[in-house]
C-alpha positions as CSV (number, residue, x, y, z in Angstrom):
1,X,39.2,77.2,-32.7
2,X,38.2,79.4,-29.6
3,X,34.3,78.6,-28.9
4,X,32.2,81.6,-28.0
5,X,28.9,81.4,-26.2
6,X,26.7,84.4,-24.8
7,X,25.0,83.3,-21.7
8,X,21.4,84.3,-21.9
9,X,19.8,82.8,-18.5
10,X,21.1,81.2,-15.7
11,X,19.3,78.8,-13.2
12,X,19.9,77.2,-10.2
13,X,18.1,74.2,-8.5
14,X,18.7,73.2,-4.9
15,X,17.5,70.6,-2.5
16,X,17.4,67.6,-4.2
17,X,16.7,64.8,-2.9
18,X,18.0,62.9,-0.3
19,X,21.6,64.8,-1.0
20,X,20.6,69.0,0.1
21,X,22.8,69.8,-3.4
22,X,22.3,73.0,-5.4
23,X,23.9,72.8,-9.0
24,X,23.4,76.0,-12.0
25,X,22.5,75.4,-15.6
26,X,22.8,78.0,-18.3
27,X,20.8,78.7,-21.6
28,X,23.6,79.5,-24.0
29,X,23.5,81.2,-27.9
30,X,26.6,80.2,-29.8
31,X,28.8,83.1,-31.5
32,X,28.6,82.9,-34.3
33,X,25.5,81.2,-35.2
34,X,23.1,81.5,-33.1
35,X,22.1,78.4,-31.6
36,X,20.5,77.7,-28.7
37,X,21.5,75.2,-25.8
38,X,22.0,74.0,-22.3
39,X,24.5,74.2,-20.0
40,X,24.1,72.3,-17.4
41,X,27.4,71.8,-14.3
42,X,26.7,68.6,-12.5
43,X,24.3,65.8,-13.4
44,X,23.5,62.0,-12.5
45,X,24.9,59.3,-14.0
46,X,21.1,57.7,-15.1
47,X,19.8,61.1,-16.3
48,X,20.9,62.1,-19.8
49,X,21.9,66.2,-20.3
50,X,19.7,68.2,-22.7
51,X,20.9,67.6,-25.7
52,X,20.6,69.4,-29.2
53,X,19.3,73.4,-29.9
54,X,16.2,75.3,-28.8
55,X,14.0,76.8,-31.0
56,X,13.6,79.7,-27.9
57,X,15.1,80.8,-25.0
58,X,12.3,79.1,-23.1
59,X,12.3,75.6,-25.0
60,X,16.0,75.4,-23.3
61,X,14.5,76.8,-19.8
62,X,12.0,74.4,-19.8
63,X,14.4,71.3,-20.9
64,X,16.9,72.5,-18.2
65,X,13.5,72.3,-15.2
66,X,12.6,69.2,-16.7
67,X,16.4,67.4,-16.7
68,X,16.4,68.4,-13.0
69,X,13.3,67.0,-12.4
70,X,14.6,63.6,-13.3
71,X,17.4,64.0,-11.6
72,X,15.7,64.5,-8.4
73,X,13.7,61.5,-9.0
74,X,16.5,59.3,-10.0
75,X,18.0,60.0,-6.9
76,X,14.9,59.2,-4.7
77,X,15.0,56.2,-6.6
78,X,19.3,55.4,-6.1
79,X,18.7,55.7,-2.8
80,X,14.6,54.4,-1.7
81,X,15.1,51.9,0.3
82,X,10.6,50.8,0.9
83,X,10.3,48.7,4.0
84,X,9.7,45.2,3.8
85,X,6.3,44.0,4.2
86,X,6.0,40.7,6.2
């Protein structure tokens, strides 16, 4: 079975840390049905992807701004290397 989706907003979010990046992430409603969700095209292996439905379009907005938020900070994190204090 063919799944449909109707692209309702698209985002993107650049210069992340310590890698310049830019990646895109959609809010999606599913035909039929009408579920909301994310979409999201690249992630961080430490960071999990919104999961589940949105009760509104701005739930999923919101979940997408706060996934890459922890992705930026996971990848501070991969790569801070704090001197060493002797």
């Amino acid at each position: 079975m063919v799944n449909v989706v109707e692209i309702l907003l698209e985002l993107e979010a650049s210069n992340f840390n310590n890698t310049g990046r830019s990646t895109r992430g959609r809010v999606v409603r599913t035909i039929p049905g009408g579920d909301l969700s994310c979409q999201v095209d690249d992630g961080i292996k430490s960071v999990a992807e919104p999961q589940g439905t949105y009760d509104s379009i701005d739930d999923a907005r919101n979940a997408l701004i706060e996934y890459w938020g922890k992705c930026n900070i996971a990848l501070q994190s991969e790569f801070w290397k704090p001197k060493l204090s002797g």
